[in-house]
N, C-alpha and C positions, 0 to 999 in steps of 0.2 A: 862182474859179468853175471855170477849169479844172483846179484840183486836184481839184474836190468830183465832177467831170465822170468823170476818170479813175479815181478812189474807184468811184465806181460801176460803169464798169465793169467796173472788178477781180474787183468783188463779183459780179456778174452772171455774170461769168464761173465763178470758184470756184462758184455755184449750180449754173451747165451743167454743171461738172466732178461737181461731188456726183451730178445726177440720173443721171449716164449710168453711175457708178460704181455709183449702186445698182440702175440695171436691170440691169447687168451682175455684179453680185452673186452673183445663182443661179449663172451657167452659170459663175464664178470660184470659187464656193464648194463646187458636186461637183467640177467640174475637182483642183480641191487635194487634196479625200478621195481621189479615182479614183487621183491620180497617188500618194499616199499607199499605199491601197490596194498600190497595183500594187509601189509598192518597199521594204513590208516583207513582199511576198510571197516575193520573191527572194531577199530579206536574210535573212529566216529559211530559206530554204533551204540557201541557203548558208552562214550562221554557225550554230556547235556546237560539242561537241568535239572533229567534225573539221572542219574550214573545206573549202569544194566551194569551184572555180573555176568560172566561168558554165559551160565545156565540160564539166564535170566534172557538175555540175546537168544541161544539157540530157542527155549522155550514159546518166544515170539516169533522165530523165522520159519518153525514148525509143527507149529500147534494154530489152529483157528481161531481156539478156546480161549487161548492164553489174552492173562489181561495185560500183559508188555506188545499185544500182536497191535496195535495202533502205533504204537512210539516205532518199533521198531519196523513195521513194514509202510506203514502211510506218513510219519513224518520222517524218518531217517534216510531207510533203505533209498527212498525216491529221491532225495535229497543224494546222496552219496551216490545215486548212479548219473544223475543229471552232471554232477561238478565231475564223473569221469568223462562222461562224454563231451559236456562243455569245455572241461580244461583241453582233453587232448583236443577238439576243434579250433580253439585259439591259437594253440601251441603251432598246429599246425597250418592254420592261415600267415600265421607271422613266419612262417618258414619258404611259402611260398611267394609271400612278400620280397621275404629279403632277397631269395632266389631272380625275383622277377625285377627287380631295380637294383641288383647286384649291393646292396647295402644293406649295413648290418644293424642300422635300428631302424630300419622299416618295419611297421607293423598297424593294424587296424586301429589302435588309438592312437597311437604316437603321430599317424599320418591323415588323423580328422577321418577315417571312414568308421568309426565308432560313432563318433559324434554323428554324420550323416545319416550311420543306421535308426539313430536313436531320434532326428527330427522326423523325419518321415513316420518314426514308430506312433513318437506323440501324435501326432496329426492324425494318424489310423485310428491310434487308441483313442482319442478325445472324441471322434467322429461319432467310435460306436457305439463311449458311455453318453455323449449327450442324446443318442437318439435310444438308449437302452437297449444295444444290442450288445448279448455275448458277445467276449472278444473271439474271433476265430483263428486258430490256430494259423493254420494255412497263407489266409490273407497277413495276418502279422510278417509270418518270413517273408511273402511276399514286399509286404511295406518295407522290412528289414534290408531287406538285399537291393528292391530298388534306392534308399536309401544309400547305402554302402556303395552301389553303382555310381551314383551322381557325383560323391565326394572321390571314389576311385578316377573317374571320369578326368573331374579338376585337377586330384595329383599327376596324373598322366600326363596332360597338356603342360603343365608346369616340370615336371621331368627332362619335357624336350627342351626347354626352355635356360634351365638352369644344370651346372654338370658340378655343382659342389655339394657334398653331402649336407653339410649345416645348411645352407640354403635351401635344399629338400623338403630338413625336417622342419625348418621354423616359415616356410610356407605349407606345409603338413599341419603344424600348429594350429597357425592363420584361421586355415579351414575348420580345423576343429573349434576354436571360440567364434566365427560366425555362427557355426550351425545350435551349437548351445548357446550361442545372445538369440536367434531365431525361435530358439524351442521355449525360451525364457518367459518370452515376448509373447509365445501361442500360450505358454502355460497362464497368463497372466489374464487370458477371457472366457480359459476354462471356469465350467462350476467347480464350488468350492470339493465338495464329496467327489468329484474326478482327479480335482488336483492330490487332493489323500492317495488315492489309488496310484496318481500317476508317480506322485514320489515317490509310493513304497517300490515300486518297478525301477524308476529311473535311480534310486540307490545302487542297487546291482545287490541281488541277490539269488541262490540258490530254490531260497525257501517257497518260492510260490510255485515250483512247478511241480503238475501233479501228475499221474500215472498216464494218460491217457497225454500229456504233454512230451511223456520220456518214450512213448510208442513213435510218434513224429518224430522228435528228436535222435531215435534212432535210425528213420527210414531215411534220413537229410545226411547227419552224420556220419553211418558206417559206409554207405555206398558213395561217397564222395571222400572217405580215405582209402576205397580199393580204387577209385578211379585215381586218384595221387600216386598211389602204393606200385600202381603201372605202369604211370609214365615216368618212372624212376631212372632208368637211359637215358628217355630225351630230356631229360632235367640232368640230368649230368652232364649231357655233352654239351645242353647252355651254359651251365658255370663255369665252362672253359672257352666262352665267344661265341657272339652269333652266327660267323666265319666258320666256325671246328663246326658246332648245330647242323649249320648247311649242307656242311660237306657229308657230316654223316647223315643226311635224308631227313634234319626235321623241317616240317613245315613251320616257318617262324612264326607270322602270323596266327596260323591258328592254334601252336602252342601257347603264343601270347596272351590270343584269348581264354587256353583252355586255365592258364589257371590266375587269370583275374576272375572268371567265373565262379572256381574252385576257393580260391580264397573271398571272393566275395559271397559265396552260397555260406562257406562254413561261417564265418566273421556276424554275419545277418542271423543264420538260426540262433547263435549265442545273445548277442543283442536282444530279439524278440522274445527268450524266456525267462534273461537270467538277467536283464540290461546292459548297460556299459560295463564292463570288466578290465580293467586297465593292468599293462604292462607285461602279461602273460604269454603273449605273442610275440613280444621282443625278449622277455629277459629267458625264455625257455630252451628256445632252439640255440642261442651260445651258450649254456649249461651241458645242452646234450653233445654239442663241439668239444669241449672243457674236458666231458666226461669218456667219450669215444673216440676222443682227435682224428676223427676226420668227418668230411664235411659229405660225404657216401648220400647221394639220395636214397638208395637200398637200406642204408642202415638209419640216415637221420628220418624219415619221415615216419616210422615204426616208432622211433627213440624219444623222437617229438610230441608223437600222441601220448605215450608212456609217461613221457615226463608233465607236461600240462597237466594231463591225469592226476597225476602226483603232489605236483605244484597246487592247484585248485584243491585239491582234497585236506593237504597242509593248513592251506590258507582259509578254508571254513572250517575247519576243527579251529583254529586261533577267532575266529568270527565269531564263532559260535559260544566258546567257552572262557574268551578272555577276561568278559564283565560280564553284568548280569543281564546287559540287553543286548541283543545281536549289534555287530558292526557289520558294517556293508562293508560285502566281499570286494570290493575296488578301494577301500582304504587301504586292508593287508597285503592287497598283491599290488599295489604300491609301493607303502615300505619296503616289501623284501625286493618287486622287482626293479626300481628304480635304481635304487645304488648300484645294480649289475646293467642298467644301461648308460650310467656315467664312466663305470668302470672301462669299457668298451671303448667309449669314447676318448677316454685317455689314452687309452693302448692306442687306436687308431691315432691319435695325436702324433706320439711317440713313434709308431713306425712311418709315417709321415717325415719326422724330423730326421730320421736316416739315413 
């Protein structure tokens, strides 16, 4: 009896330990992003091809004089604020994705609206080097999102069409190698010195965007994660049925729309600065599941920008410093995120077979 006595309490206890652990979850699980955050900010500051020492970093972020104030304020800093703001944009497109076709490897590449953003972008771009016109910002996202729209457009009507997820993504696929054989195709009557340009873009990288790009990039991206960040209810009361939605006052429709807008705005600005980016938008938002077990729009859509953030930041420090010539930032967040969107897929296998 007094075995069975202490058994219990054991257990009782290991409970209190579990409850307090998970109220403590939240403020344990941004603490860990923040603290993340904060030291591959400095890390990539200071690793490159020339290594800064912290003095040498602070030197250049506060002095004018200073001869590190190029490295670190016009190639880095810009560089490191662009992959926060574009990582957490994709993160959080692919969240509203999955949100919005209830599926858990929807995401701006994975479902060809990468690829869309990116034919359109060509056709923009090639338009304005062959007539020598600066690219412009503005009209780019423009291109970008109409883009995103037309390929968003195709998976929609094929959505109604099909109700199996592998059938989704592999006509999601589909669409993505049309619109890259299409872009192939246009790139193939560009001129030669457009085609240079056009690859260094269409690799996907960080590197080209410059101060006056991260001004834009902020006025698109932070007011389209507060208008997310609010509709954090009626995006909860979807994930529980169109039905439950209704009944609590949303309007379905033009939720529907608001955030194919929302993920097609944010999916478009990243495409037009930083190009194709792959896997970020899907392997992100079940990281931030993994990490905060629950699926909270309150909590994931904050969690989501944080961890993109992060994710993108990880994955240009490896870009940047693995060899001696940059890799395009969609090789790395490849490797790491691909294997976390097989994994998925297994698991959903498996509770499938249940």
């Amino acid at each position: 009896m007094r075995q069975n006595g202490r058994f219990a309490q054991f257990k009782d206890g290991l409970l209190r330990v579990s409850r307090s652990f998970d109220r403590a979850r939240l403020p344990i699980g941004f603490a860990i992003l923040g603290a993340a955050l904060v030291g591959l900010f400095f890390w990539n500051i200071a690793a490159g091809s020339v290594s800064l020492s912290f003095a040498e970093v602070a030197d250049g972020l506060f002095h004018a004089d200073s001869p590190f104030r190029t490295i670190v304020i016009d190639a880095r800093l810009v560089r490191i604020l662009s992959a926060i703001l574009l990582g957490g944009a994709l993160a959080l497109s692919g969240f509203l994705l999955q949100t919005f076709f209830a599926n858990p490897i929807a995401g701006p590449f994975v479902l060809g609206i990468a690829s869309g953003a990116k034919l359109v972008m060509t056709l923009a771009l090639i338009g304005f080097l062959s007539f020598g016109i600066n690219r412009n910002s503005n009209v780019l996202i423009l291109a970008s999102f109409l883009g995103a729209m037309l390929s968003m457009g195709f998976v929609l009507a094929i959505s109604h069409k099909v109700k199996r997820m592998s059938m989704l993504v592999i006509c999601g696929v589909m669409i993505g190698y049309i619109c890259s054989a299409i872009t192939e195709l246009v790139v193939q009557f560009a001129e030669e010195s457009n085609i240079i340009k056009l690859h260094d873009w269409a690799m996907g990288s960080f590197a080209n965007v410059q101060w006056h790009n991260v001004i834009v990039i902020t006025a698109v991206v932070l007011p389209a994660f507060a208008v997310t960040f609010l509709m954090s209810k009626p995006i909860g009361a979807y994930q529980l049925g169109e039905v439950y939605a209704k009944n609590m006052g949303v309007n379905i429709p033009l939720f529907r729309a608001a955030l194919i807008l929302l993920s097609g705005v944010l999916s478009a600005c990243v495409t037009a600065f930083a190009g194709p980016v792959s896997f970020v938008g899907v392997a992100v938002p079940h990281l931030m599941r993994r990490l905060f077990k629950t699926a909270k729009p309150i909590v994931m859509i904050p969690a989501c920008f944080l961890g993109g953030a992060v994710f993108c930041l990880f994955c240009d420090l490896i870009a940047r410093t693995l060899v001696s010539e940059q890799l395009s930032i969609s090789s790395v967040t490849a490797v790491l995120g691909a294997p976390i969107v097989i994994l998925v897929m297994l698991r959903r296998q498996k509770e499938g077979e249940r």
